[in-house]
Backbone as JSON Lines, residues from 0, in Angstrom:
{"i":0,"aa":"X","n":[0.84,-1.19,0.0],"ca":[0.0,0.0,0.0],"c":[0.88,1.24,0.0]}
{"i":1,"aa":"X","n":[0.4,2.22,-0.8],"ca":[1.33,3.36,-0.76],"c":[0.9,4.09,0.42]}
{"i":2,"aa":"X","n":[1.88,5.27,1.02],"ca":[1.43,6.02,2.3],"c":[0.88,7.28,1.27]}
{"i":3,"aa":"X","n":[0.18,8.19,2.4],"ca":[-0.51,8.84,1.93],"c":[-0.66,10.37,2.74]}
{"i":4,"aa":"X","n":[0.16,11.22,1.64],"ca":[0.32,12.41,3.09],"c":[-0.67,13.74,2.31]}
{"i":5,"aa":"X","n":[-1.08,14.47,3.45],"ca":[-2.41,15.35,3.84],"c":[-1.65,16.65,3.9]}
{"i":6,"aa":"X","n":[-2.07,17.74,2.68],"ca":[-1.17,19.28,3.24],"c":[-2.26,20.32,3.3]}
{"i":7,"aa":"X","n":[-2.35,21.35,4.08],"ca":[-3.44,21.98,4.18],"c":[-3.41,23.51,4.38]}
{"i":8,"aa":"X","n":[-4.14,24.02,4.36],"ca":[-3.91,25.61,5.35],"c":[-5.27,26.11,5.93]}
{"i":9,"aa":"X","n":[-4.72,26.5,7.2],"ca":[-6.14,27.01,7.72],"c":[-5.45,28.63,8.11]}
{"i":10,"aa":"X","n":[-6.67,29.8,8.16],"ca":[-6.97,30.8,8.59],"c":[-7.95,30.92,9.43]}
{"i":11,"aa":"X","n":[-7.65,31.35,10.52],"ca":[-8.4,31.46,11.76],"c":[-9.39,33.22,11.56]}
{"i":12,"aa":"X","n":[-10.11,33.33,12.63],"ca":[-10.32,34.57,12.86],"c":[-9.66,35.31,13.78]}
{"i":13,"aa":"X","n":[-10.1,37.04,13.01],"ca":[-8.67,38.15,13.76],"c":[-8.92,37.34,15.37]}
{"i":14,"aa":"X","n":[-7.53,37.57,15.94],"ca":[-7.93,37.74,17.6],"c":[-7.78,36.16,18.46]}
{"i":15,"aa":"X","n":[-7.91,35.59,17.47],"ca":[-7.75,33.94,18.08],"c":[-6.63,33.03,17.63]}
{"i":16,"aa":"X","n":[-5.47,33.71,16.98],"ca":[-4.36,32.75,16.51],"c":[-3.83,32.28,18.03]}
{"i":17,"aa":"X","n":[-3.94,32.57,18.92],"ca":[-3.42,32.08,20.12],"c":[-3.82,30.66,20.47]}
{"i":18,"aa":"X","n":[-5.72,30.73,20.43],"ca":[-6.43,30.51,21.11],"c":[-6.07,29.03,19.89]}
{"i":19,"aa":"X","n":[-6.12,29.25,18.53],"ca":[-5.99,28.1,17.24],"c":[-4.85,27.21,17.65]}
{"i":20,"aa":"X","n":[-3.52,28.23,18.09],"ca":[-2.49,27.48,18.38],"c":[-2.97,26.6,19.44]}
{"i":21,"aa":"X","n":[-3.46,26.56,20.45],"ca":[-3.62,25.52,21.2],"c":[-4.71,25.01,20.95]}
{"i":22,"aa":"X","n":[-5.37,24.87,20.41],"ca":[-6.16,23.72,19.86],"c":[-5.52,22.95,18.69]}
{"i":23,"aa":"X","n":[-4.91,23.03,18.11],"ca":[-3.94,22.84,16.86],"c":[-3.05,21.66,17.88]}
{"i":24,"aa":"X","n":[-2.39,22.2,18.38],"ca":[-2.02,21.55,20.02],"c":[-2.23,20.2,20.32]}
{"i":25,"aa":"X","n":[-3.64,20.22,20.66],"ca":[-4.3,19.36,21.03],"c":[-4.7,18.29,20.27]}
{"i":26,"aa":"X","n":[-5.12,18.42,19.14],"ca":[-5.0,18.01,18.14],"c":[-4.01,17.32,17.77]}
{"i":27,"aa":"X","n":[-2.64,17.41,17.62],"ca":[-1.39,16.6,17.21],"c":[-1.67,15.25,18.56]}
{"i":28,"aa":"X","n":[-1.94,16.18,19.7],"ca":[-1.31,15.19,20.99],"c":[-2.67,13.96,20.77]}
{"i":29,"aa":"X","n":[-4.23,14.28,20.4],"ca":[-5.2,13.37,20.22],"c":[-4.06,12.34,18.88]}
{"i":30,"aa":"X","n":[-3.72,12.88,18.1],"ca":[-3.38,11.89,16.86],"c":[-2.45,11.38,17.03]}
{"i":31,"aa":"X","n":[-1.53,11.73,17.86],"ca":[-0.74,10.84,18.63],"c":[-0.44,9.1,18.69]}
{"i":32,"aa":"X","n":[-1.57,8.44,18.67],"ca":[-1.67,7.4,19.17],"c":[-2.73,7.09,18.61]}
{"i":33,"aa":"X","n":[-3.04,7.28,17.17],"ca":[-3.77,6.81,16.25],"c":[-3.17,5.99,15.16]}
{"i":34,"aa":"X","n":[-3.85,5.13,14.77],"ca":[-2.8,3.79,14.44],"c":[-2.62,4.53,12.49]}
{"i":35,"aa":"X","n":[-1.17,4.19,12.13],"ca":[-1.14,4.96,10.71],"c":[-1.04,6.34,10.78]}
{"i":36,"aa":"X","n":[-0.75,7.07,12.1],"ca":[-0.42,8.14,11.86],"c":[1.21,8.39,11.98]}
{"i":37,"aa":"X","n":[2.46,8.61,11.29],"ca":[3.47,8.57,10.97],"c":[3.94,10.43,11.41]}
{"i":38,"aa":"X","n":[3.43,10.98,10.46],"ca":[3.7,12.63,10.82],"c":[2.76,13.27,10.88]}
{"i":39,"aa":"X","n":[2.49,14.43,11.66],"ca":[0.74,14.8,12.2],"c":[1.62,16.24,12.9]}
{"i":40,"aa":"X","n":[1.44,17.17,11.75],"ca":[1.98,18.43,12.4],"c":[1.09,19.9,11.7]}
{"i":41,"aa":"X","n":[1.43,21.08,12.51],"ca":[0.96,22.21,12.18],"c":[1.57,22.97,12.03]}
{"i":42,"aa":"X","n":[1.89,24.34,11.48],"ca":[2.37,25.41,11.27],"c":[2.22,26.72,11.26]}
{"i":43,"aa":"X","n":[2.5,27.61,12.8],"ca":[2.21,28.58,12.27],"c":[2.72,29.71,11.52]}
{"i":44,"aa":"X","n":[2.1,30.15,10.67],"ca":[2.81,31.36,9.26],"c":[1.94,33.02,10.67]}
{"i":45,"aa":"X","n":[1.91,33.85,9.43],"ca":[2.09,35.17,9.13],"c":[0.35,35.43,9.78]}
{"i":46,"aa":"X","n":[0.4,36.1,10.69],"ca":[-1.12,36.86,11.06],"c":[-2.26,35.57,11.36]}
{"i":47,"aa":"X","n":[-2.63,35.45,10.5],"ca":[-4.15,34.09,11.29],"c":[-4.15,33.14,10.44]}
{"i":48,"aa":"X","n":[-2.56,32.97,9.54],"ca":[-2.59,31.34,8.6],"c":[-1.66,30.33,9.64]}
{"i":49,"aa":"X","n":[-2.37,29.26,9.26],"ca":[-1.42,28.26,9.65],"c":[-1.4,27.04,8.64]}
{"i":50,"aa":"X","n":[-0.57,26.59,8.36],"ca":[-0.63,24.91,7.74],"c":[-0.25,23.93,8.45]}
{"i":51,"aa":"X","n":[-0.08,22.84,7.5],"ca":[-0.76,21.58,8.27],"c":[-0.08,20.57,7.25]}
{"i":52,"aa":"X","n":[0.34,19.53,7.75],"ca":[1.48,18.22,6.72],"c":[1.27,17.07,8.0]}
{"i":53,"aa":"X","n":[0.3,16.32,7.13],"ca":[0.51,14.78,7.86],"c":[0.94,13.68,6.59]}
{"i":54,"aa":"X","n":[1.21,12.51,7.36],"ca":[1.93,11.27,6.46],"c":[1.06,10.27,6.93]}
{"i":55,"aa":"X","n":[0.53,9.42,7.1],"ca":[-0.42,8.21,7.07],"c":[0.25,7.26,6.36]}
{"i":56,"aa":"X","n":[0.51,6.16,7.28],"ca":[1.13,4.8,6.24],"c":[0.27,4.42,4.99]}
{"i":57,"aa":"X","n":[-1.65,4.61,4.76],"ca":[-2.2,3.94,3.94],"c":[-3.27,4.99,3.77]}
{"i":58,"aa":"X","n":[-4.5,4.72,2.82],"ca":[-5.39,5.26,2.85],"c":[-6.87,4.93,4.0]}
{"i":59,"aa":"X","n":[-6.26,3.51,4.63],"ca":[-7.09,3.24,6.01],"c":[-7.08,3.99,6.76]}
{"i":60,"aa":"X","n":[-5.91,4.35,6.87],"ca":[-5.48,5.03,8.07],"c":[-6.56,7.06,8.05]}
{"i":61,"aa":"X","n":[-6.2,7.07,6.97],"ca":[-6.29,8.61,6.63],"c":[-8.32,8.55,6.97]}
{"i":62,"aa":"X","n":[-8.61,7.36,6.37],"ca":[-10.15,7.64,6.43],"c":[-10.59,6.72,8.23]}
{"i":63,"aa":"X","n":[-9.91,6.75,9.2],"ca":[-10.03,5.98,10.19],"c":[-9.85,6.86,11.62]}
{"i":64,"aa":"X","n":[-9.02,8.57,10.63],"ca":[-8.45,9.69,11.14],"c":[-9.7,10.77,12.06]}
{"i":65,"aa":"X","n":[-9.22,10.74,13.14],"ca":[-10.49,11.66,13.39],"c":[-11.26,10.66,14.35]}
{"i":66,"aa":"X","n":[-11.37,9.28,14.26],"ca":[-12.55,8.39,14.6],"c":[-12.43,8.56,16.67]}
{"i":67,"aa":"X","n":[-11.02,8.81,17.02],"ca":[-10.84,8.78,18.99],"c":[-11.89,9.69,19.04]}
{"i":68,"aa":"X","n":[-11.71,9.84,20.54],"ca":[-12.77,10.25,21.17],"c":[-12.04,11.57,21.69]}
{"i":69,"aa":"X","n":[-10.89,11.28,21.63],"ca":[-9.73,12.87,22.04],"c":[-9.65,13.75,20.92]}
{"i":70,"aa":"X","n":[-9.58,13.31,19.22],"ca":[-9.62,14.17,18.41],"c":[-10.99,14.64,17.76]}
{"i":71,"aa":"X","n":[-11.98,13.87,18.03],"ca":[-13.34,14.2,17.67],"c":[-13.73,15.39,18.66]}
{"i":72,"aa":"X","n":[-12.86,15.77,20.33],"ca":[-13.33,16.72,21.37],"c":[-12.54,18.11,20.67]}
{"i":73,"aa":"X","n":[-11.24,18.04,19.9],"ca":[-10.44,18.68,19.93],"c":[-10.53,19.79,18.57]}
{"i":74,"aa":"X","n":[-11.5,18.34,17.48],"ca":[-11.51,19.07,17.01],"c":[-13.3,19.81,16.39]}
{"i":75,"aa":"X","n":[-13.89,19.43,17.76],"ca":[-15.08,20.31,18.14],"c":[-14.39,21.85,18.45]}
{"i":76,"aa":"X","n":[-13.36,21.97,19.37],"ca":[-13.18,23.26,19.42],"c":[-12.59,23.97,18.26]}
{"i":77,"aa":"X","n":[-12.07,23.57,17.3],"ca":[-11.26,23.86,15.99],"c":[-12.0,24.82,15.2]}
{"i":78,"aa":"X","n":[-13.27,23.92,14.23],"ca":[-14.0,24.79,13.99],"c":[-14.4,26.32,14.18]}
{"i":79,"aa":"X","n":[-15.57,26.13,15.27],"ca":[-15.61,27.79,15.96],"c":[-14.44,28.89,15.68]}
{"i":80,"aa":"X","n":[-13.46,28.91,15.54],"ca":[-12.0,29.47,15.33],"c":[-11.78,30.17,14.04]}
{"i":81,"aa":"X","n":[-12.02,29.07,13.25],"ca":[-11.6,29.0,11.43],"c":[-12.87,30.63,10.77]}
{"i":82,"aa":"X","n":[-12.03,31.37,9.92],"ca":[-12.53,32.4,9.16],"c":[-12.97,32.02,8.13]}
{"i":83,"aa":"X","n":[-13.02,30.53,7.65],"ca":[-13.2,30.06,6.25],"c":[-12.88,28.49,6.4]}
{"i":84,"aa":"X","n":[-13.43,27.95,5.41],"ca":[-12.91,26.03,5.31],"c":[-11.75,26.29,5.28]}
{"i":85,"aa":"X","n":[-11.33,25.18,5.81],"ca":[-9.66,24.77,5.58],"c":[-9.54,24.28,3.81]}
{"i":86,"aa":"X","n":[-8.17,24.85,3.94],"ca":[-8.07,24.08,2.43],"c":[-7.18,22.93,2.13]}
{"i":87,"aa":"X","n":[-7.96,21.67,2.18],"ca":[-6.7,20.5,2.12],"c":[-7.09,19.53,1.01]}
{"i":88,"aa":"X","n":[-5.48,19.14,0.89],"ca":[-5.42,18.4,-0.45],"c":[-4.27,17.09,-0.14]}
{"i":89,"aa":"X","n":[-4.8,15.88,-0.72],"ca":[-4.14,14.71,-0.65],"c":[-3.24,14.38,-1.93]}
{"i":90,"aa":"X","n":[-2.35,13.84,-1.45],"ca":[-1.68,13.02,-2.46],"c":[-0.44,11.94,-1.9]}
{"i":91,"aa":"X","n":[0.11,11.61,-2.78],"ca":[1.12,10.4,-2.75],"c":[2.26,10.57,-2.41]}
{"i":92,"aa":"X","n":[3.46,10.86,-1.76],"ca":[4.4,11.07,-1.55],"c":[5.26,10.21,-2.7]}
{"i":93,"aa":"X","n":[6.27,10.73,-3.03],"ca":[6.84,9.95,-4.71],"c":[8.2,10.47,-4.02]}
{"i":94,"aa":"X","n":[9.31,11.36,-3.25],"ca":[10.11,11.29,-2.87],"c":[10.82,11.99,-1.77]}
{"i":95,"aa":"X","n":[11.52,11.8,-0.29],"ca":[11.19,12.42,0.55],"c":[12.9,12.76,0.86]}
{"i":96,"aa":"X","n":[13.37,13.44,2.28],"ca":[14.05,13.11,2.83],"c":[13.64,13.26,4.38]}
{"i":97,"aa":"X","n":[13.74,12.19,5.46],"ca":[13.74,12.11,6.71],"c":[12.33,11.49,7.08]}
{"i":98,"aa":"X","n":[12.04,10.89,5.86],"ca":[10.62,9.56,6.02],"c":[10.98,8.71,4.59]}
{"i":99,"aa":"X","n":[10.46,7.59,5.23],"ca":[10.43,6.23,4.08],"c":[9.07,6.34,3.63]}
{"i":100,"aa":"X","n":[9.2,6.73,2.11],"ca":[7.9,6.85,1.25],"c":[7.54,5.29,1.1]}
């Protein structure tokens, strides 16, 4: 099975990049210990963007994502936050350095 990595960007609303960062937070630490999750990170950029790069060994994994009971709480608070949908897009990893595609 090929792995399968997730890149994204979210924009929060004015006044809450603080409040995003720690839910963002929380979020990594729920996915933590979700089976197929390999890399599960966030980023924050410039004023109220942040992105987002996960790796998933398979496509089980990616659609299985979300299912705890710690990231389904975490990312109830997420939402409320966001100025707009997130914008994320999948694909295949084809060549890396500091992960085995």
């Amino acid at each position: 099975m090929s792995k399968v990595s997730m890149m994204g960007s979210i924009t929060c609303q004015d006044g809450l990049a603080d409040e995003m960062e720690a839910v963002l937070t929380e979020m990594v630490e729920a996915a933590r210990d979700e089976p197929g999750v390999e890399i599960y990170s966030y980023h924050r950029g410039e004023g109220n963007s942040f992105s987002f790069f996960a790796l998933m060994s398979d496509m089980r994994s990616i659609q299985q994502h979300g299912q705890s009971e710690a990231m389904s709480a975490a990312m109830a608070k997420f939402g409320p936050l966001m100025a707009e949908p997130p914008q994320m897009a999948q694909a295949t990893p084809i060549a890396a350095i500091g992960f085995e595609i």
